[in-house]
C-alpha positions, -999 to +999 in steps of 0.1 A: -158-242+053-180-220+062-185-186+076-201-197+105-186-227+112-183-233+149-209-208+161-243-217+179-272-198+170-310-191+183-336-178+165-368-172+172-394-176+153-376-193+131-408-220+121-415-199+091-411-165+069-380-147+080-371-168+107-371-193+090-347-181+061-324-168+088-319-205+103-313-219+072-290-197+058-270-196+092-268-234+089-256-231+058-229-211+069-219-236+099-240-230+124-258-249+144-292-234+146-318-236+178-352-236+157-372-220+180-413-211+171-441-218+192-460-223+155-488-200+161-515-183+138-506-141+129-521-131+161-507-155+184-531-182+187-535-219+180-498-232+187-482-259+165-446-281+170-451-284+133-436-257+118-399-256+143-396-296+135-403-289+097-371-262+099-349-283+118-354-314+095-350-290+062-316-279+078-306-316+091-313-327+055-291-300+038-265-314+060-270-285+086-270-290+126-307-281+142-324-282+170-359-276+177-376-254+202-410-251+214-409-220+243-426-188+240-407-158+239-432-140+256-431-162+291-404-154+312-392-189+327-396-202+291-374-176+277-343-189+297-353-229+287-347-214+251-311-198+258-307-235+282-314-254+250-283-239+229-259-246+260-269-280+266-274-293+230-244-271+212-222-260+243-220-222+238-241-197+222-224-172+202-260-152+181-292-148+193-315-136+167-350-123+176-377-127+149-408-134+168-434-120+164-477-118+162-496-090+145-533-076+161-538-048+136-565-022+145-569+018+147-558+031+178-597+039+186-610+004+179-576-013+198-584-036+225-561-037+259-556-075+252-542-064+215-520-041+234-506-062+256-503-095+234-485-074+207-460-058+232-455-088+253-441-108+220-425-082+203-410-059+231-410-085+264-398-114+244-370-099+229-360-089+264-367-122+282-340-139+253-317-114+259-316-113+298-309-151+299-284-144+266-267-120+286-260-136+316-238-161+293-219-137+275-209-120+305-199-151+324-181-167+296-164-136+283-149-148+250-160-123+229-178-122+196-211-125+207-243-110+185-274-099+195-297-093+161-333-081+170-359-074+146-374-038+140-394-027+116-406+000+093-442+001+109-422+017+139-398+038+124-425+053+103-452+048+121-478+027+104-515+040+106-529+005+115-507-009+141-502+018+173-494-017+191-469-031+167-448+003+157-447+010+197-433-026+204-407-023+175-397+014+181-388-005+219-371-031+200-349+000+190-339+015+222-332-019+237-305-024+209-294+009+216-289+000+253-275-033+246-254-015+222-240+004+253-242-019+278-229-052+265-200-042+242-174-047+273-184-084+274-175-091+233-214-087+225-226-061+194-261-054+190-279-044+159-313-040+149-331-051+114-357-034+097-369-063+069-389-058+043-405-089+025-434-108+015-445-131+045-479-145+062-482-109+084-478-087+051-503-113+036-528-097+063-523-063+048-559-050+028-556-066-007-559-032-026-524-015-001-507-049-008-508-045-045-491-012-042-465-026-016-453-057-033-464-088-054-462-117-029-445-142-054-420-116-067-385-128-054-374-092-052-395-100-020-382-131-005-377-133+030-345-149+016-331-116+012-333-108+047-311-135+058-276-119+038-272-089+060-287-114+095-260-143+084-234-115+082-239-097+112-238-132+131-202-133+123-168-126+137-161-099+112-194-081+115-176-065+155-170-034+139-210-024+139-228-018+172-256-001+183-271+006+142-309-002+122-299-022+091-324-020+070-332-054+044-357-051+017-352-064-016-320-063-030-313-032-010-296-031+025-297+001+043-281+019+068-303+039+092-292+072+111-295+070+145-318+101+163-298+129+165-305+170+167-311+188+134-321+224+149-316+238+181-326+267+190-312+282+225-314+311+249-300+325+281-331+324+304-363+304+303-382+310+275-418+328+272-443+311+253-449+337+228-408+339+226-407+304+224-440+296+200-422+318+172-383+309+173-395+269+167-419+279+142-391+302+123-366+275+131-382+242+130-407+247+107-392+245+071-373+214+081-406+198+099-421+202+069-400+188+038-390+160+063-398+124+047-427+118+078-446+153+060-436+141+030-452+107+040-485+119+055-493+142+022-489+110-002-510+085+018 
């Protein structure tokens, strides 16, 4: 028996990396697993049935119930044929994870609009488009339990250099879950973001010399692996107690993020003057802008 068993589960991007250790750990657990991956290169191009059917016959092999799934997350109408492939091969859908995802790395000066756009419309769109259609079961079916898991990651939350396009699209991923959080709790549904850390094909695109001091590709302290405990937990009936949180997954450590929230305020009973204003933030914001972990951050790198 296992902790799953029962539930029907979609993840996408699930062809390799992360995704692909999420599917086969929630198969191990019971579930049967939509493989979906539209197999393409780190930026999105040169698509591939390859790397979904190689998932789904890993999974059928370990004794594991898989099906594979070939739509793009980032096309509307697609989206739903994803959500349409749990219902009519499984019955029900009960997790929808969303992994998928394409890197076009540049400085914000050198960025292209068509790196803008293709990032975004993967990452931020995609997760969306999954979740609409996902939605519309959950709330028609009402039975509860129901998991939304979308993928953030630290590139948003603090702000990598080299990707403007991929920290915007996962700091969106972020307030989504937090409005799903709000939003979809009445109809059974929690929803939870994941910030992973691990050694995969897009932190293989990382500069040689930063890699080195990030991680060792091989080292199993970096295995996407990892990633899957907290995802596989989260997927299952006793995870309803979290909603609306940033789990982080890197290593052997899982984290718990704090959510935004005000750590000075400084007030007054008419509208402030500029000079007024310019000096009260200073002497009150000030020390605290500058031994937070983003200062902190800037100074080392």
């Amino acid at each position: 028996m296992g902790s799953l068993d029962g539930r029907v589960c979609i993840v996408t991007g699930a062809g390799r990396g992360i995704g692909r250790s999420c599917a086969v750990k929630l198969a191990s657990e019971g579930a049967a697993v939509v493989v979906n991956d539209l197999g393409v290169a780190v930026d999105g191009s040169v698509p591939d049935d390859a790397p979904a059917n190689q998932v789904v016959e890993e999974i059928r092999k370990l004794g594991g119930k898989a099906v594979a799934s070939f739509d793009n997350v980032a096309d509307y109408d697609a989206a739903e044929n994803i959500v349409r492939k749990a219902l009519d091969e499984f019955g029900r859908l009960d997790v929808l994870v969303n992994v998928a995802g394409i890197l076009r790395d540049r400085m914000v000066f050198n960025m292209s609009e068509d790196d803008w756009d293709s990032v975004m419309a993967v990452h931020a769109k995609g997760t969306f488009n999954t979740t609409k259609f996902a939605s519309i079961y959950w709330r028609q079916a009402r039975e509860g339990n129901y998991r939304l898991i979308n993928f953030t990651s630290g590139s948003g939350l603090f702000g990598a250099p080299g990707q403007p396009n991929y920290a915007a699209a996962k700091m969106a991923i972020v307030g989504f879950t937090y409005s799903c959080a709000n939003s979809l709790a009445r109809y059974g549904v929690t929803s939870n973001a994941i910030a992973p850390g691990a050694a995969t094909r897009m932190t293989a695109t990382v500069p040689t010399e930063r890699r080195r001091v990030i991680m060792e590709d091989d080292d199993p302290v970096r295995s996407p692996d990892n990633v899957a405990i907290p995802v596989t937990y989260l997927a299952g009936k006793e995870s309803s107690w979290m909603n609306g949180w940033v789990v982080g997954a890197s290593g052997y450590n899982i984290t718990l993020y704090s959510n935004p929230e005000p750590i000075r305020v400084i007030s007054a009973n008419e509208r402030w003057s500029l000079a007024d204003a310019g000096k009260a933030m200073e002497a009150s914001f000030r020390a605290a802008a500058e031994s937070g972990t983003m200062h902190q951050r800037r100074q080392q790198g």
